[in-house]
C-alpha positions as CSV (number, residue, x, y, z in Angstrom):
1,X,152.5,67.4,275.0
2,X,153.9,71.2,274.4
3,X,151.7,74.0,275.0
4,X,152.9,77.4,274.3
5,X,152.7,80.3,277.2
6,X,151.6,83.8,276.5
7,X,153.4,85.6,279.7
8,X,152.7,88.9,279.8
9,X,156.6,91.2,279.5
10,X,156.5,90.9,283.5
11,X,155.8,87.5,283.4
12,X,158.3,86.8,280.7
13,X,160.8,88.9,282.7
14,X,160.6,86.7,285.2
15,X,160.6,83.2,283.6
16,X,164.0,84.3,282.0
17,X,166.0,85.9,285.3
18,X,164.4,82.1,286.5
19,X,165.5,80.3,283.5
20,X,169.1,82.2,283.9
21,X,169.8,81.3,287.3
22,X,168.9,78.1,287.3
23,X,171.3,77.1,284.9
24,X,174.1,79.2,286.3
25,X,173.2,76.6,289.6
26,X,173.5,73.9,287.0
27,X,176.9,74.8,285.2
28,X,178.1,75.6,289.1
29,X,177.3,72.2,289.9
30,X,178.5,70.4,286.8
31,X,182.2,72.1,288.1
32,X,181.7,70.8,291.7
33,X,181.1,67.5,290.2
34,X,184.3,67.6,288.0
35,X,186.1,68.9,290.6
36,X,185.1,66.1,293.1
37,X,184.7,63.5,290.8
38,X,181.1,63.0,291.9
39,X,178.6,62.5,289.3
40,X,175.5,60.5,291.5
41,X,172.8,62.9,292.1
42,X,172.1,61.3,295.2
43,X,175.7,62.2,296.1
44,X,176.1,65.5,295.1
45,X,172.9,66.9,296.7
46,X,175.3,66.6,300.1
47,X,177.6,68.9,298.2
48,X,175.5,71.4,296.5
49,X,172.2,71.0,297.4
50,X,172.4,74.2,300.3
51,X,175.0,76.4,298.3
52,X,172.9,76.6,295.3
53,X,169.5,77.3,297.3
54,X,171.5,80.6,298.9
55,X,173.7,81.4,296.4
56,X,170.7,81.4,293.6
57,X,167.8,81.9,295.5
58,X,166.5,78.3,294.4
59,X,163.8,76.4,295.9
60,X,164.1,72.9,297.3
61,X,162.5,71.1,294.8
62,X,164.3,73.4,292.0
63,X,167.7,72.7,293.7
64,X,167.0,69.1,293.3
65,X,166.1,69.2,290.0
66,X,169.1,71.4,289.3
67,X,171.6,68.9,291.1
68,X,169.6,65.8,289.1
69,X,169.6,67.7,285.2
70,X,174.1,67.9,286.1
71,X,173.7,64.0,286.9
72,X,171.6,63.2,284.0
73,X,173.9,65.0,281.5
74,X,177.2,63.3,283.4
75,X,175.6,60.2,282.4
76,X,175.0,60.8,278.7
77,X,178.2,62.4,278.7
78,X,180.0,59.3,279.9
79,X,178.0,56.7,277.7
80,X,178.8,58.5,274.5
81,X,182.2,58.6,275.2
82,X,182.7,54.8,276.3
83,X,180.5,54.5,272.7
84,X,183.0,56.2,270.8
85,X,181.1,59.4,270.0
86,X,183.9,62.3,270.7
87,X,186.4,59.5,269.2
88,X,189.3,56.7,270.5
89,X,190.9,56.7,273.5
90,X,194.1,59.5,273.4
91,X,192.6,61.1,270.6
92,X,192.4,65.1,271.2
93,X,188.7,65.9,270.6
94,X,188.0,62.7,273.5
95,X,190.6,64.0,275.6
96,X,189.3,67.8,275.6
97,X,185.7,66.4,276.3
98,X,187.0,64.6,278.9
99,X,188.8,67.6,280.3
100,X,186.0,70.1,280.2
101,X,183.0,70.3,283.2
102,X,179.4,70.2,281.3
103,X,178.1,73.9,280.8
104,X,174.6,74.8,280.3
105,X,173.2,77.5,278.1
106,X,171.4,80.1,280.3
107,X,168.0,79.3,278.5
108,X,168.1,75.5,278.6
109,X,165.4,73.9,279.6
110,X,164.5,73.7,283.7
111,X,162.1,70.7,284.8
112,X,159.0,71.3,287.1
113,X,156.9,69.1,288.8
114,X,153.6,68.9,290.6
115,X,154.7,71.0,293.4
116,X,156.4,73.8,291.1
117,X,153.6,73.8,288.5
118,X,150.1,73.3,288.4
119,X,147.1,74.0,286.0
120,X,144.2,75.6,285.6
121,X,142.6,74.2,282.3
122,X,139.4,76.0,282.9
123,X,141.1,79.1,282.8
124,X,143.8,77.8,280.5
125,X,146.4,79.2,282.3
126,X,148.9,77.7,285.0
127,X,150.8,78.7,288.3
128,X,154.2,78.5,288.0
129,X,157.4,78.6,290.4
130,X,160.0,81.6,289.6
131,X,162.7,82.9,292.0
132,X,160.9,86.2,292.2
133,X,157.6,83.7,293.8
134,X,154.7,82.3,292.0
135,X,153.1,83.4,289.0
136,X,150.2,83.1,288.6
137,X,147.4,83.1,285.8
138,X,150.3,83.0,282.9
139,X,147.9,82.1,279.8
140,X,148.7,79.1,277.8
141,X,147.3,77.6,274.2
142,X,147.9,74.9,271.8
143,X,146.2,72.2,269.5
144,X,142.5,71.1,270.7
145,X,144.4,67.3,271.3
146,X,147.3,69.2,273.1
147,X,145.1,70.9,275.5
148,X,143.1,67.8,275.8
149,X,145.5,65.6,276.6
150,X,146.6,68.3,279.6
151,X,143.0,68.9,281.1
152,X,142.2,65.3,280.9
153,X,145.0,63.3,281.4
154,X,147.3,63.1,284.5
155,X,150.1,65.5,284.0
156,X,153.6,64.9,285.4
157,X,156.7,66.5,285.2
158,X,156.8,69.6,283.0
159,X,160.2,71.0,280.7
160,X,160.1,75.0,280.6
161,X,161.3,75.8,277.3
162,X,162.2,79.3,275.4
163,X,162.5,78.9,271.6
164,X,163.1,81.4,269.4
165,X,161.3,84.2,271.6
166,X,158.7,81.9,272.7
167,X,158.2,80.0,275.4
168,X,156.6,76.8,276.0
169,X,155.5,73.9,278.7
170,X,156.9,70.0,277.2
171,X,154.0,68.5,279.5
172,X,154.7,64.4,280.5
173,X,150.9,62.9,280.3
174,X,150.0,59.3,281.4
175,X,148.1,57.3,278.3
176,X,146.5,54.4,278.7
177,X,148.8,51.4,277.2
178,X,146.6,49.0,274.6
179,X,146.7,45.3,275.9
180,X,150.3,43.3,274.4
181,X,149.3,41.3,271.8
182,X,151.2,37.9,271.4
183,X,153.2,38.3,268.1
184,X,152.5,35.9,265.2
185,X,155.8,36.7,262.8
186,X,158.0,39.5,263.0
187,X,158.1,42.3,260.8
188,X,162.0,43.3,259.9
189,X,163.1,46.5,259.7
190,X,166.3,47.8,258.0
191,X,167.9,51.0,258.3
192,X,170.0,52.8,256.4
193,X,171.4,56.0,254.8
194,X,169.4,55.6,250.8
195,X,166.5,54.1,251.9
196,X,166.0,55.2,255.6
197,X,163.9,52.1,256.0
198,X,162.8,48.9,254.6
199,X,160.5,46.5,256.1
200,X,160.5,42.6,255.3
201,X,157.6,43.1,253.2
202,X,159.5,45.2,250.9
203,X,158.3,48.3,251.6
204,X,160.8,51.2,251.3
205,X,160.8,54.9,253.3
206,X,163.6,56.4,251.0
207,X,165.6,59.4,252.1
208,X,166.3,60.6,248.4
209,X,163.5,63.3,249.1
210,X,164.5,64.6,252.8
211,X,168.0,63.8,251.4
212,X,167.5,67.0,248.8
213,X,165.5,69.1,251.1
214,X,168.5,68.9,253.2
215,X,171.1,70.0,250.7
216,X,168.6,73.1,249.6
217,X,168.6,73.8,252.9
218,X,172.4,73.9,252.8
219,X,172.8,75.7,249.5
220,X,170.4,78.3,251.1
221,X,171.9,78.7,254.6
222,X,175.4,79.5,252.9
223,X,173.9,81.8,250.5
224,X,172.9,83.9,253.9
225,X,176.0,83.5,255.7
226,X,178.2,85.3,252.2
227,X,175.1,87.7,252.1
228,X,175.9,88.7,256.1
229,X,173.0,91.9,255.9
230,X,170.8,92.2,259.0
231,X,167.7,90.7,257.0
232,X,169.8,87.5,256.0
233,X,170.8,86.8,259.7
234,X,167.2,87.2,260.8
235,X,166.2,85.0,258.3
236,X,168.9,82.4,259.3
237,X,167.7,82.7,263.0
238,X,164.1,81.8,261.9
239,X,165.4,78.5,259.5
240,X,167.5,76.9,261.9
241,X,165.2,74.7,262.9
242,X,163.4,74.0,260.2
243,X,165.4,71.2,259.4
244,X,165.6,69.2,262.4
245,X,161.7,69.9,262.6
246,X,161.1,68.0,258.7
247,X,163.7,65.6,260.1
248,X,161.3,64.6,263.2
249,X,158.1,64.7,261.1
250,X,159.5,62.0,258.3
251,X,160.5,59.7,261.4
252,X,157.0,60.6,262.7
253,X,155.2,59.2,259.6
254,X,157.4,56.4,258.7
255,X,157.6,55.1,262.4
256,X,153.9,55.6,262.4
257,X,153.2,53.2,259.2
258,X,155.6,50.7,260.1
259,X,153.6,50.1,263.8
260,X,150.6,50.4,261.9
261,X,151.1,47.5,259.2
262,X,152.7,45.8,262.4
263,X,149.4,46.0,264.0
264,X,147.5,45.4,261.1
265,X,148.6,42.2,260.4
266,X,149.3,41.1,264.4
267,X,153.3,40.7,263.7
268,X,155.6,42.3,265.9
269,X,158.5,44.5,265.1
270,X,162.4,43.9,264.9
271,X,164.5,46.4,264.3
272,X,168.3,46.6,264.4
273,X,169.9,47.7,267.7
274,X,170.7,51.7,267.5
275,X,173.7,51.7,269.4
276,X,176.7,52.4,267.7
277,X,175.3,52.8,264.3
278,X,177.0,55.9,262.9
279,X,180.6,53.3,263.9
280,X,179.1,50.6,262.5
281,X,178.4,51.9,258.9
282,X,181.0,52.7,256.7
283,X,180.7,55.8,254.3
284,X,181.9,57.3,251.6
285,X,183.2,61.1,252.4
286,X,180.0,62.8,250.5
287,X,177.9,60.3,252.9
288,X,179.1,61.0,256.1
289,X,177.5,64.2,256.8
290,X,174.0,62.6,256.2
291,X,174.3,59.5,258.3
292,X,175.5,61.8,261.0
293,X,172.8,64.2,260.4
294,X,170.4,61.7,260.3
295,X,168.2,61.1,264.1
296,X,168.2,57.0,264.0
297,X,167.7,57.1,267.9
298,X,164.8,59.3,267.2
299,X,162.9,56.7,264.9
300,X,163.6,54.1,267.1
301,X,162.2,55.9,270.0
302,X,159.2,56.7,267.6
303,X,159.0,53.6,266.8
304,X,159.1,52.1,270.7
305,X,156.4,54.3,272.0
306,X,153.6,54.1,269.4
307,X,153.9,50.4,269.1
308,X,153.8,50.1,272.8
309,X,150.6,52.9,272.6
310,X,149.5,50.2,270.0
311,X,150.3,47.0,271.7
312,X,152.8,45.8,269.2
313,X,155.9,44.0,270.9
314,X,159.1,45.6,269.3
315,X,162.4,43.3,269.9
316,X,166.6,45.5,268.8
317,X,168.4,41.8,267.7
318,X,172.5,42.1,266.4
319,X,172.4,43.4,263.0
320,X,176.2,41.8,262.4
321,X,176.1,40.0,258.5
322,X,172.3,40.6,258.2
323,X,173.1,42.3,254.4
324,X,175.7,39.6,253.7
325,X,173.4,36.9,254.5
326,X,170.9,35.0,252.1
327,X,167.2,34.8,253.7
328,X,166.6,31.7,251.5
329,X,169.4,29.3,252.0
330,X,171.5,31.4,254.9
331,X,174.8,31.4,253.0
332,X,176.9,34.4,254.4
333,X,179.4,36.0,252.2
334,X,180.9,39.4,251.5
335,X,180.9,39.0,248.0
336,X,176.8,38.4,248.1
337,X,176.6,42.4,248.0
338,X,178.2,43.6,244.3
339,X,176.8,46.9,245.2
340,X,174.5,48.9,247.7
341,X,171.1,47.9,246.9
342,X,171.7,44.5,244.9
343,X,172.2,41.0,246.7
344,X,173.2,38.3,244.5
345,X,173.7,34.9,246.4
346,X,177.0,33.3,245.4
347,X,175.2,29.8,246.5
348,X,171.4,29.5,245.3
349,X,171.4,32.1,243.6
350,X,168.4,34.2,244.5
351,X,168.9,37.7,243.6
352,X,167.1,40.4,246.3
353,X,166.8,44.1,246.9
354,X,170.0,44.0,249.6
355,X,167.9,46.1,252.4
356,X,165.1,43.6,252.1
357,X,167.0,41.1,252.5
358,X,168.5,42.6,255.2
359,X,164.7,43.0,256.0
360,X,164.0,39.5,256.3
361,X,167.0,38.6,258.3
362,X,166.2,41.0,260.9
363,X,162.3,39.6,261.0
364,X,164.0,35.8,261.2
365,X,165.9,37.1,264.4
366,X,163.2,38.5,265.9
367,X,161.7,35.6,265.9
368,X,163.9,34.0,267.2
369,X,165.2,36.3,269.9
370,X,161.2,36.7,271.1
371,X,161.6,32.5,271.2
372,X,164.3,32.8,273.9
373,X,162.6,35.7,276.1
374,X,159.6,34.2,276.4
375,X,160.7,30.5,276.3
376,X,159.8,28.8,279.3
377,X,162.9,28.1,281.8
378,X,163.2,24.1,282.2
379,X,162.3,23.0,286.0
380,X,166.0,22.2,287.1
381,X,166.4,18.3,287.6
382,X,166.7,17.1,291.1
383,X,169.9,15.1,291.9
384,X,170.5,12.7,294.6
């Protein structure tokens, strides 16, 4: 849940020397680490843990929070690169990444938990660690469900946050998970780069609409930068987000009617595994910057935590041949696909929308792949 703070200047003016010197710890650390080539947090809490509560007036659990948020980012750092996000092995923009320590932004955001940060919801307001000692009574608001969910629901560990001269709480709640419901079918789902997402049943969530939002956005956004007045680079400073925030509301409501036809109809949901998609797909030049615009973990992260807040089971199966493949017979051929969104099979003959088909693949192997999870293991035979 994010709840938004209304620190008074002093308040604020502590929150941001806090804010600053905790990730100057952070970046400190993320050198250490490179230096020593020790990336465990367990690990390097023998190495840093002590300097960084002196040398930044940290407290103990700040320090370890510090010394985990290098770890954390160490290991996103690594898996991308073993995925092939900064690119092959020897090439220079891999090589540089792999050169460079991790450096933090003085504002990013700094975790809190129970022991750092505790509310008052009567009051609406919360106590809050800062190197300069605890605030207290710093006023917070939000939505009627955000504040809710934090003076109802167990809270856990907290994200401080500035934003655009603002700063907020990302508050961690426990909800109550609805019982699993045994699947009866799978529903497929698809994604790609036209239509963001097609289900088995042949419903499509097309990107043609965010698509043009995104190249207004575009259009505008060099307009400002040729314009280069003070007004235009305000302006630019309040848009930059905008984007990314119509981005995460269309993977809000299409991940939200996928689960819900899911539930609807007690079918589970397959969906391709996100790993490595942006490799996987090949584009046209034009293409590129959308598919790697595009937030695909985000929707399937969407998708994961409302259909477990649902009860819907939700299975990633290989998406290797699904849109060369024919649902009806299972004939596999390159030549099945004469262009993006046709599917023509070169043995029966059915002819498909290609992402439903696709669709219907995915649904067939999550059947299947459900099968072999939850397939009892055979007693092993005794041999004399």
């Amino acid at each position: 849940m994010q709840v938004k703070l209304l620190p008074t200047p002093e308040q604020a003016s502590a929150l941001t020397a806090t804010l600053r010197a905790c990730n100057e710890a952070a970046s400190d650390v993320a050198q250490m680490a490179r230096d020593i080539g020790c990336y465990r947090s367990y690990d390097l809490r023998r190495h840093a843990y002590h300097g960084i509560k002196t040398d930044f007036r940290l407290g103990a659990q700040a320090a370890q929070h510090v010394i985990k948020k290098v770890a954390d980012a160490y290991t996103t750092l690594h898996a991308n690169i073993k995925a092939g996000t900064y690119g092959k092995p020897g090439s220079p923009r891999r090589r540089r990444v792999e050169a460079t320590p991790v450096r933090f932004r003085w504002d990013a955001a700094q975790p809190y938990d129970a022991r750092m940060l505790s509310w008052q919801s009567d009051a609406r307001t919360v106590s809050i660690w800062t190197i300069d000692g605890r605030l207290k009574g710093v006023a917070y608001t939000g939505s009627p469900d955000q504040l809710k969910a934090v003076a109802e629901l167990p809270v856990g560990e907290s994200d401080l946050v500035y934003r655009d001269g603002m700063w907020f709480l990302y508050a961690t709640v426990e909800v109550a998970e609805a019982d699993p419901v045994e699947p009866q079918g799978f529903l497929g789902v698809d994604l790609g780069v036209v239509n963001i997402a097609t289900d088995s049943d042949g419903r499509m969530y097309t990107g043609e609409k965010l698509n043009r939002y995104r190249r207004r956005q575009l259009r505008l956004r060099a307009r400002l930068h040729a314009k280069g007045t003070k007004s235009a680079r305000r302006l630019l400073a309040r848009r930059k987000r905008k984007e990314a925030r119509h981005a995460t509301d269309t993977n809000h409501v299409i991940s939200k009617s996928i689960v819900a036809e899911a539930a609807r109809t007690s079918r589970g949901i397959a969906v391709e595994q996100l790993t490595g998609i942006r490799q996987r797909v090949r584009l046209r030049k034009p293409q590129r910057a959308v598919v790697h615009s595009w937030a695909f973990a985000q929707l399937g992260s969407f998708l994961t935590y409302k259909a477990r807040r649902a009860g819907v089971a939700v299975v990633q199966v290989d998406p290797a041949y699904t849109s060369q493949t024919c649902a009806q017979c299972g004939h596999r051929d390159k030549r099945n696909r004469p262009d993006q969104a046709t599917f023509i099979c070169r043995s029966c003959g059915v002819v498909a929308h290609a992402d439903r088909n696709a669709a219907v693949n995915i649904a067939q192997r999550g059947v299947d792949g459900w099968g072999a999870v939850n397939r009892p293991h055979a007693a092993p035979r005794c041999t004399q």
